[in-house]
KOLMAR-876360 format. One record per residue (C-alpha): residue in three letters; chain; x, y, z negated; residue number from 1. Coordinates in pm, whole numbers. Each point is the difference from the previous one (the first is absolute). Example, Ala and Ser with C-alpha at 12.3 -4.5 7.8 and 13.67 -1.06 7.14 Angstrom:
<sites>
SITE  kevo  fivo  px  py  pz  vodo
SITE  ALA  A  1230  -450  -780  1 .
SITE  SER  A  137  344  66  2 .
</sites>
This chain:
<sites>
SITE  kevo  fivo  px  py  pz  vodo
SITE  UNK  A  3497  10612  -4585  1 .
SITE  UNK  A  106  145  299  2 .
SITE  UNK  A  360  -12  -109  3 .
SITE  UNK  A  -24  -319  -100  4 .
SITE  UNK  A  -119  -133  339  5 .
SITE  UNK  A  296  224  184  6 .
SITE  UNK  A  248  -193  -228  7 .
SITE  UNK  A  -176  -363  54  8 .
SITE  UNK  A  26  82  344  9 .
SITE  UNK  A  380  111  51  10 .
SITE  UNK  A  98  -265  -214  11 .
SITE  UNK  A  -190  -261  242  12 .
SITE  UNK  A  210  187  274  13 .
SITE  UNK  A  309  21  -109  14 .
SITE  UNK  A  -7  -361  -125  15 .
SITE  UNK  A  -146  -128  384  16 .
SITE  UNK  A  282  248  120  17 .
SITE  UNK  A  305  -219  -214  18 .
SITE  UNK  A  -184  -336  53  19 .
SITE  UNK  A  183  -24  315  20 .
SITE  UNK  A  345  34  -146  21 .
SITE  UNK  A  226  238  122  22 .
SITE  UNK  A  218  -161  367  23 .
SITE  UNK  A  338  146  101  24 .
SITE  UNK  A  27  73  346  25 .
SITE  UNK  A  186  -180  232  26 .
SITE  UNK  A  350  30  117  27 .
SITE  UNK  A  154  -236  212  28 .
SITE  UNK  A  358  -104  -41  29 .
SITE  UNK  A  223  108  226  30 .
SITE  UNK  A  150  -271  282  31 .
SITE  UNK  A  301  -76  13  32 .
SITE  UNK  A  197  -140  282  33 .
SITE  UNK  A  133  -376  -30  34 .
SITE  UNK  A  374  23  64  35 .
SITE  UNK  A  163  -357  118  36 .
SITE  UNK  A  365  -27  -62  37 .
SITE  UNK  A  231  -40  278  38 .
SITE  UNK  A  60  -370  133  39 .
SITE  UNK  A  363  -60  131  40 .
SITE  UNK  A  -73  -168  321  41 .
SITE  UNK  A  140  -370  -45  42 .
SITE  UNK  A  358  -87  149  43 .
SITE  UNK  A  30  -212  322  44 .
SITE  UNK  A  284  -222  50  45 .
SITE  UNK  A  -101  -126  335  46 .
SITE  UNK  A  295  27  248  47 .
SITE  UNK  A  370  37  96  48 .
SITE  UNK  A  274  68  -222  49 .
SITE  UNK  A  362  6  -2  50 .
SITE  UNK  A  280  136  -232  51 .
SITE  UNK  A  335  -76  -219  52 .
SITE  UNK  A  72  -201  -318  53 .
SITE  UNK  A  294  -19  -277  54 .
SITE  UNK  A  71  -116  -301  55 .
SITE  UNK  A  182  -247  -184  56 .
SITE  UNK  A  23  -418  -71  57 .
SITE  UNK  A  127  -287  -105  58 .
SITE  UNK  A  118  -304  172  59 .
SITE  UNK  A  65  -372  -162  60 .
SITE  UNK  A  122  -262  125  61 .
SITE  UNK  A  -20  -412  -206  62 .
SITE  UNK  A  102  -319  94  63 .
SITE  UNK  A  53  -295  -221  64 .
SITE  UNK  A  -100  206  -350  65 .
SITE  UNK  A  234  277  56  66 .
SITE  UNK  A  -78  344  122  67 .
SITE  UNK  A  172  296  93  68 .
SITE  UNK  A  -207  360  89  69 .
SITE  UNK  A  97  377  139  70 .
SITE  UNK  A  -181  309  19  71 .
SITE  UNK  A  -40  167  314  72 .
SITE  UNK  A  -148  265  196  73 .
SITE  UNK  A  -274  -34  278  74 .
SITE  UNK  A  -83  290  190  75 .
SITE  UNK  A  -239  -8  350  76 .
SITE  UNK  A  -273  61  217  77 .
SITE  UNK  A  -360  -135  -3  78 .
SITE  UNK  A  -277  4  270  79 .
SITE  UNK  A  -377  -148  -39  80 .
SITE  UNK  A  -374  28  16  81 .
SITE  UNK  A  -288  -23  -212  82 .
SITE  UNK  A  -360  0  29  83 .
SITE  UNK  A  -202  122  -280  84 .
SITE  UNK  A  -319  -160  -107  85 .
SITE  UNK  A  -134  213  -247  86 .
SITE  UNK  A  96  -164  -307  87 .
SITE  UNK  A  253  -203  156  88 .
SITE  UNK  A  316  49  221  89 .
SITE  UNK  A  154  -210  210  90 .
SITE  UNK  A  318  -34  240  91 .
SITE  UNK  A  279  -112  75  92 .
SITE  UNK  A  403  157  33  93 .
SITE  UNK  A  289  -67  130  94 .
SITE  UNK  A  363  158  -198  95 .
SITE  UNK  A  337  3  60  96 .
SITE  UNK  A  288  19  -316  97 .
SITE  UNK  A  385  52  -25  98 .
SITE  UNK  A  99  -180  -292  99 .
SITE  UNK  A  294  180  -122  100 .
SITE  UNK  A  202  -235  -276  101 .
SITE  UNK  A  145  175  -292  102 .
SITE  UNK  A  329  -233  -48  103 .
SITE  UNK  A  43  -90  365  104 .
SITE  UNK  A  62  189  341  105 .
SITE  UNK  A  -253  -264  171  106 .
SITE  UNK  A  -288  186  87  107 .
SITE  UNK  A  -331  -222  129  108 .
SITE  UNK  A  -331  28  176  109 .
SITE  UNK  A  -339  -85  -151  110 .
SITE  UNK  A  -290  -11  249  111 .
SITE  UNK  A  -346  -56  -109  112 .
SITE  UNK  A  -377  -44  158  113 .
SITE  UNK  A  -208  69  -288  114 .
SITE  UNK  A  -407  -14  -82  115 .
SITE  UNK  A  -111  258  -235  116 .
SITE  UNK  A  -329  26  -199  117 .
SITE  UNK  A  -144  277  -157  118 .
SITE  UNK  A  -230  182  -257  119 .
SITE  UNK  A  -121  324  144  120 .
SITE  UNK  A  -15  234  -287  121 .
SITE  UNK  A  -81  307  201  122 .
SITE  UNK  A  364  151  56  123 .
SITE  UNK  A  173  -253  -232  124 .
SITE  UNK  A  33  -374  189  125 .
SITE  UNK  A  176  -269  -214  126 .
SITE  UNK  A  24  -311  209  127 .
SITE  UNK  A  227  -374  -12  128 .
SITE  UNK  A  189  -133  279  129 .
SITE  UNK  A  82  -350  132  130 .
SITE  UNK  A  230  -73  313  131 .
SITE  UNK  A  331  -119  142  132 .
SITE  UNK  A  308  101  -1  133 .
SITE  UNK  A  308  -36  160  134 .
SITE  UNK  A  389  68  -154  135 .
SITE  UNK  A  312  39  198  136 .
SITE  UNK  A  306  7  -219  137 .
SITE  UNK  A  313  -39  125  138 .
SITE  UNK  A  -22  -399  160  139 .
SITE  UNK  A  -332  -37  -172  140 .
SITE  UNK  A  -341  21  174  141 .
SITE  UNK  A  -270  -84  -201  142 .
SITE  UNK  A  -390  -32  19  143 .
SITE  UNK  A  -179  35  -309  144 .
SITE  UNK  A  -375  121  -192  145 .
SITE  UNK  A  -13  352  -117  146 .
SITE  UNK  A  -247  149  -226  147 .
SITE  UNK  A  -66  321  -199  148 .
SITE  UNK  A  -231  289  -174  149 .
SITE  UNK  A  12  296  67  150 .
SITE  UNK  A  -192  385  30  151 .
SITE  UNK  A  -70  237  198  152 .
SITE  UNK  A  -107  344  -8  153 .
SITE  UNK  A  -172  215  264  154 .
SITE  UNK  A  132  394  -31  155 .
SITE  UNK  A  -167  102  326  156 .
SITE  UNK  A  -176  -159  285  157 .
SITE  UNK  A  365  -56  191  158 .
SITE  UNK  A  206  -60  -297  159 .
SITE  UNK  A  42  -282  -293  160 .
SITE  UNK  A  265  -89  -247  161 .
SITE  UNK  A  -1  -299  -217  162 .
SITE  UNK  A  172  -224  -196  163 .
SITE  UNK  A  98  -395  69  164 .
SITE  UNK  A  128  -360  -173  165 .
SITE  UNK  A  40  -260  247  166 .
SITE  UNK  A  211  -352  -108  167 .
SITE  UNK  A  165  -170  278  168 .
SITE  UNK  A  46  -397  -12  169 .
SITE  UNK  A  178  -221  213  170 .
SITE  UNK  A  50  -384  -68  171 .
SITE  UNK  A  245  -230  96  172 .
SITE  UNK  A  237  271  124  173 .
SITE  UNK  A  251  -142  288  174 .
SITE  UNK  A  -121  -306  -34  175 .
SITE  UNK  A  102  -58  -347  176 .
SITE  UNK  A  -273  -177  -144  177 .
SITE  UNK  A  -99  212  -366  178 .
SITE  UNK  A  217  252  82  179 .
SITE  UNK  A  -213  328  -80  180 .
SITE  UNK  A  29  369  69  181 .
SITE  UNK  A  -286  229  -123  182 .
SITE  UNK  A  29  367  46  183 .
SITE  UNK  A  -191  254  -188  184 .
SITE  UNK  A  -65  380  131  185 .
SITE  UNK  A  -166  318  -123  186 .
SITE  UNK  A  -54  260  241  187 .
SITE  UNK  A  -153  322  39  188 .
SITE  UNK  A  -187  85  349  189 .
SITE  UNK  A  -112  290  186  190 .
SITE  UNK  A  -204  -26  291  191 .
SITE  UNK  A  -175  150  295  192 .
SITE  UNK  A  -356  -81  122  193 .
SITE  UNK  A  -54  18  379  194 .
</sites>
């Protein structure tokens, strides 16, 4: 009996023993640092600039349903400011071209006061213009609208390059009532901020 009663009993215990289930101990993860990628600090476009331009164009002239066009060259120099407001840019530019015909030895002048506004995609700025302009050819002196697209691109903090259309229209030219010329030019740019 008194086995009996030994077994009863270390059956009771080992049963109250397990009736509390078996628990792991803890471990705690380890922690790991959080790691925030770089941000490339945002581009400003706020201030001077200045630089050179070339590239090629076309010039046509109509009157009366006729027309007649040449290519040229336009080559130059370009001065301005802008003011960047976060997402937009504005200012304003003044350029100078030599408009180099390719079938004549007359070489002109085309003067322009420009407003330019912009898109500020961190280094990368494309922008329109709107101004006026002003041709000297030969005996001809003419004041027209300009207009144009165009991109630049910010390489450094001092130096851009870019890429430009601009169309050139002047009305009436010497008087001549219809009598058209509209110029087209594509230039590439490189510029340096003050």
């Amino acid at each position: 009996m008194k086995l009996a009663s030994f077994a009863i009993i270390a059956g009771l215990a080992a049963t109250a023993a397990n009736a509390g289930g078996y628990a792991a101990p803890v471990v705690e993860a380890p922690v790991t640092p959080i790691v925030e990628a770089p941000v490339e600090a945002s581009a400003d476009w706020t201030g001077f600039y200045a630089g050179v331009q070339y590239g090629k164009g076309n010039g046509e002239f109509s009157y009366a349903g006729e027309s007649a066009d040449e290519d040229m060259d336009g080559y130059g120099v370009h001065a301005g400011y802008m003011r960047d407001f976060g997402q937009f840019v504005l200012g304003g530019e003044l350029d100078y071209n030599r408009i180099s015909l390719d079938e004549s030895d007359e070489d002109g002048d085309l003067y322009r006061l420009r407003g330019r506004a912009g898109y500020d995609l961190g280094k990368f700025l494309p922008y329109a213009t709107l101004g006026v302009a002003q041709l000297e050819l030969g005996d001809l002196s003419e004041t027209g609208m300009t207009y144009g697209i165009g991109a630049d691109y910010m390489i450094n903090d001092k130096f851009t390059v870019g890429a430009e259309y601009t169309r050139n229209d002047f009305k009436d030219v010497d008087g001549v009532d219809n009598a058209d010329l509209d110029t087209d030019l594509f230039q590439v740019r490189a510029s340096y901020r003050f």
